[in-house]
N, C-alpha and C positions, 0 to 999 in steps of 0.2 A: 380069229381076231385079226384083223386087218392091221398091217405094219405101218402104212399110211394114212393120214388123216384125211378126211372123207372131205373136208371144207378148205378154203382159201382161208379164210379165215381161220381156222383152229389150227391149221401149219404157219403162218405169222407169228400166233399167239406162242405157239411152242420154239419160233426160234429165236421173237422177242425173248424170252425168258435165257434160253440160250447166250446170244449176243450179252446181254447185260451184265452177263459173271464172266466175259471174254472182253469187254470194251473198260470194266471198272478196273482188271488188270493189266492194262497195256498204258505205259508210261505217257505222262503227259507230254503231247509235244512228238512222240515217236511217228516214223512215218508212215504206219499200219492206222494211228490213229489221227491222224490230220486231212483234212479234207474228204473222209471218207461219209456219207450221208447216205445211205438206204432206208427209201420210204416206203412202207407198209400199209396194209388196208388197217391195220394200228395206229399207224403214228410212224415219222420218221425215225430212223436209229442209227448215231455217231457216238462213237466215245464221250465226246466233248457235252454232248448234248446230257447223257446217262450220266457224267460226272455233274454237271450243272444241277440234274434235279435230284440225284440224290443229294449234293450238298442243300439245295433251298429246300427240301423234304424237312431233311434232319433238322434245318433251325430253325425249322416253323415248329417241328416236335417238340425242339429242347426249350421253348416256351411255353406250349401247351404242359410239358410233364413239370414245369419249375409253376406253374400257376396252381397247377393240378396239389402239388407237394403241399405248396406253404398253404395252400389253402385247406386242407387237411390239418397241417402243423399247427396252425392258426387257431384251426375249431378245435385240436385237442389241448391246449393250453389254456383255451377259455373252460375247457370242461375237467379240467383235472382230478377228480375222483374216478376212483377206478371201479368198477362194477361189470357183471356179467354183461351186461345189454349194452354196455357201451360199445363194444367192438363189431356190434352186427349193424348200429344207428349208422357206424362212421362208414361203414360200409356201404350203405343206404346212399347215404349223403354224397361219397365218392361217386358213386355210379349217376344218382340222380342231377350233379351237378358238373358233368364233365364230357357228358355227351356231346355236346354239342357246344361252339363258341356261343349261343346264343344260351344256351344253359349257366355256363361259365360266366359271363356277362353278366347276369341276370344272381347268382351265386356271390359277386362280390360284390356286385352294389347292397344285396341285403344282409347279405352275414358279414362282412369287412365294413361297409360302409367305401369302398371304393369303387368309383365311375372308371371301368376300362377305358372307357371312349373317348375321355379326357384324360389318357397321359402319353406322354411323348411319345410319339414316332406312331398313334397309333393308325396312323393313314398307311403309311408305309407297310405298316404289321398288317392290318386288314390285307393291303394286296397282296403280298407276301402268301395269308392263308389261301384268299383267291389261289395262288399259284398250287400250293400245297394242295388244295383239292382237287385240279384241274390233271397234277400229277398221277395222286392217289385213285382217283377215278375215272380219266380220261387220258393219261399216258401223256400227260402234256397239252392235250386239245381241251376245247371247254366241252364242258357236260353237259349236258343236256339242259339242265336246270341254270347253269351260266348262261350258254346260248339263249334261253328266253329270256334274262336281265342284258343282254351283251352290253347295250350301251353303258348302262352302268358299271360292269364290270371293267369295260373297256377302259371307262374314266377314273378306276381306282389304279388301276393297273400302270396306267402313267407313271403313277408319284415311287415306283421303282423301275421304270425304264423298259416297261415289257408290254410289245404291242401285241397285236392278235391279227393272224392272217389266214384266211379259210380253217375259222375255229381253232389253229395251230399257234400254242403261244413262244412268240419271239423273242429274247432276250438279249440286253444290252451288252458289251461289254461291262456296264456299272452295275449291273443289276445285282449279284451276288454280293458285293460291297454293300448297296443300298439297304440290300435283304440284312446282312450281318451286322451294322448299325442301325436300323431298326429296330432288332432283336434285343441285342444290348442296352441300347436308349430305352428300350421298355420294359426291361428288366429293373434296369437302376430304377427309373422312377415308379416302380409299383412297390420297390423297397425302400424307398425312401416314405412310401403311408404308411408303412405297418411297424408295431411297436415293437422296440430290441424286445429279445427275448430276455427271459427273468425280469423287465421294467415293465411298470405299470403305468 
């Protein structure tokens, strides 16, 4: 078995993986981690950068799993008798409606009676998940599936301050603030539809 990896590519990829548990440990601001930017047939890799998308990863997540929750919590309050079959439905339900933001979407306009699309911040939040998948599947860069909407992406991507340059997404200084007020801002307002618990 060969000690070396056969590709450019596949030695990237393993020391992308490398760098990112070595750059999230290194103090903000230190001088191992400032100004340093190594670009990759991956994607570029700086500390500042890998702190950047893991923070906007995570609070695009901690929306999807707070959406994901109450909307569980929701349909099990509407159904409060207990029975055998009820925990493999919600199960069901879980999976069939959280795949996708377009499932999710589509899950609280007809079981809540709440229009995602209409509450606050959700321009911002839209680009935000842009970013999150851009992350999640392209390391930062648009995917494949972005690159063929670019323009459209491009003009969501605005309303948090994050341009696009050779498929490489660029980030404001304001963009993480924008991200984490958006998040917020759309939390409060998808709590402010749904009814206290124990009220009817």
């Amino acid at each position: 078995m060969s000690i070396f990896p056969n590709r450019e590519l596949t030695e990237a990829a393993l020391k992308l993986i490398s760098w990112s548990l070595e750059d999230l440990k290194l103090p903000e601001g230190s001088p191992t981690s400032r100004g340093r930017v190594i670009r990759t047939s991956l994607g570029p890799v700086a500390p500042e950068i890998i702190r950047q998308q893991a923070t906007l990863f995570r609070m695009v997540s901690v929306v999807e799993s707070y959406l994901d929750a109450l909307s569980r919590e929701l349909l099990s309050t509407a159904i409060p008798q207990h029975f055998p079959m009820l925990e493999p439905l919600l199960e069901d339900f879980d999976s069939g409606t959280t795949a996708t933001w377009a499932r999710r979407i589509q899950a609280y306009a007809r079981y809540h009676s709440i229009d995602i699309k209409k509450q606050t911040a959700w321009p911002k939040l839209e680009a935000a998940i842009d970013v999150r998948n851009s992350i999640a599947h392209g390391l930062g860069r648009l995917t494949a599936t972005q690159a063929a909407k670019k323009r459209a992406v491009e003009t969501r991507l605005k309303a948090i301050e994050v341009s696009i340059v050779d498929r490489e997404l660029r980030y404001s200084s304001q963009t993480i603030d924008l991200v984490r007020s958006a998040c917020s801002d759309f939390i409060r307002s998808v709590d402010t539809q749904v009814p206290i618990a124990g009220m009817t």
